[in-house]
KELUMBA-156386 format. One line per 5 residues: their letters; for each residue x, z, y of C-alpha. Coordinates in steps of 0.5 Angstrom, whole numbers, padded with zeros to 4 digits, m for minus. Each point is the difference from the previous one (the first is absolute). Layout:
N
a = X:Z:Y  ...
This chain:
101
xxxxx = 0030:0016:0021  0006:0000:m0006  0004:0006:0001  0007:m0001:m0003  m0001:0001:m0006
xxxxx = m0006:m0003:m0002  0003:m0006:0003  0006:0001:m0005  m0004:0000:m0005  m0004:m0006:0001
xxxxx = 0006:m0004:0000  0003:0002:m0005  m0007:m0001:m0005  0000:m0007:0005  0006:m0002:m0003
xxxxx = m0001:0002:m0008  m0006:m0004:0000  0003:m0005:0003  0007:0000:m0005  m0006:0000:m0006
xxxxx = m0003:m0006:0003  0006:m0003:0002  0002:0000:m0007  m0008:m0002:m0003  0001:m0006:0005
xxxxx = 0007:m0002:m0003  m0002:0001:m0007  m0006:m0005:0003  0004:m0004:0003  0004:m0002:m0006
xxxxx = m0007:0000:m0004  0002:0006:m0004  m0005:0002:m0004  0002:0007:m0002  0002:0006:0003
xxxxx = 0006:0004:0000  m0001:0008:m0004  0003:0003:0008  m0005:m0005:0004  m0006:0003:m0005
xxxxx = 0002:0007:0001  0001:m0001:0008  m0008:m0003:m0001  m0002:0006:m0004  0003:0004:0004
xxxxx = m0004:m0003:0006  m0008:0001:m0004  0001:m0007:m0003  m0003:0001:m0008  0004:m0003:m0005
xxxxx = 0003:m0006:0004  0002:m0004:m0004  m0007:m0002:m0002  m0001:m0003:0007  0003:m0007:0003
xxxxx = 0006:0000:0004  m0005:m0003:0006  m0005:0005:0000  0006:0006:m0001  0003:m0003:0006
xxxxx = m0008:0000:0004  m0001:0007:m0003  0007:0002:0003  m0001:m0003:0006  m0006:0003:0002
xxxxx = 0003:0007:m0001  0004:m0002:0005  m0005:m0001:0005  m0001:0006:0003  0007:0002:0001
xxxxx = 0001:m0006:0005  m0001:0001:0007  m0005:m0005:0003  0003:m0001:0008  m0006:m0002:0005
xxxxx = 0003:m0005:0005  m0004:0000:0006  m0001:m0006:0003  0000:m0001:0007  m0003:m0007:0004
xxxxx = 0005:m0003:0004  m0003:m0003:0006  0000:m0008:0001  0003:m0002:0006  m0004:m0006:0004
xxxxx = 0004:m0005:0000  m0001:m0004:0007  m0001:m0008:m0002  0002:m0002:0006  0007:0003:m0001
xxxxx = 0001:m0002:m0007  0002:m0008:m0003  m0003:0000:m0006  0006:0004:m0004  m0002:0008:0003
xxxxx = 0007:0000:0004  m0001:m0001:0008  0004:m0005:0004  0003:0001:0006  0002:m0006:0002
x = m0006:m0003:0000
């Protein structure tokens, strides 16, 4: 289990990966082809090597595989839900009963 801390410290490397890969996205998104010197540096920072030898998309894929590991994966179980038996008998078709009839 995260201690308060290490929670802490998981958003807020969560969030400055994010605030990188939101601006790779938008420079890719206006098909910009160069980086910013502060966006280089961001990426060095984060162990890319020379960043701007790399294309924006695989930057953006690089970047968001560092992420991966700071998102929490949440289990949702499942549970059956039963079917109700429907008696033929007391439905006209529609799977309302009428009693007026």
């Amino acid at each position: 289990m995260l201690q308060r801390g290490d929670d802490k410290e998981r958003r807020s490397s969560l969030r400055r990966l994010d605030d990188i890969l939101d601006t790779l996205e938008q420079l890719n998104l206006h098909d910009r082809t160069e980086l910013t010197q502060s966006l280089a540096e961001s990426l060095v920072l984060l162990g890319i090597d020379d960043p701007f030898s790399i294309p924006i998309p695989q930057l953006i894929e690089r970047v968001w595989a560092m992420q991966q590991p700071y998102l929490i994966t949440i289990v949702v179980e499942r549970r059956r839900r039963r079917r109700r038996k429907v008696d033929p008998n007391l439905t006209g078709g529609s799977g309302v009963s009428n009693p007026s009839l």
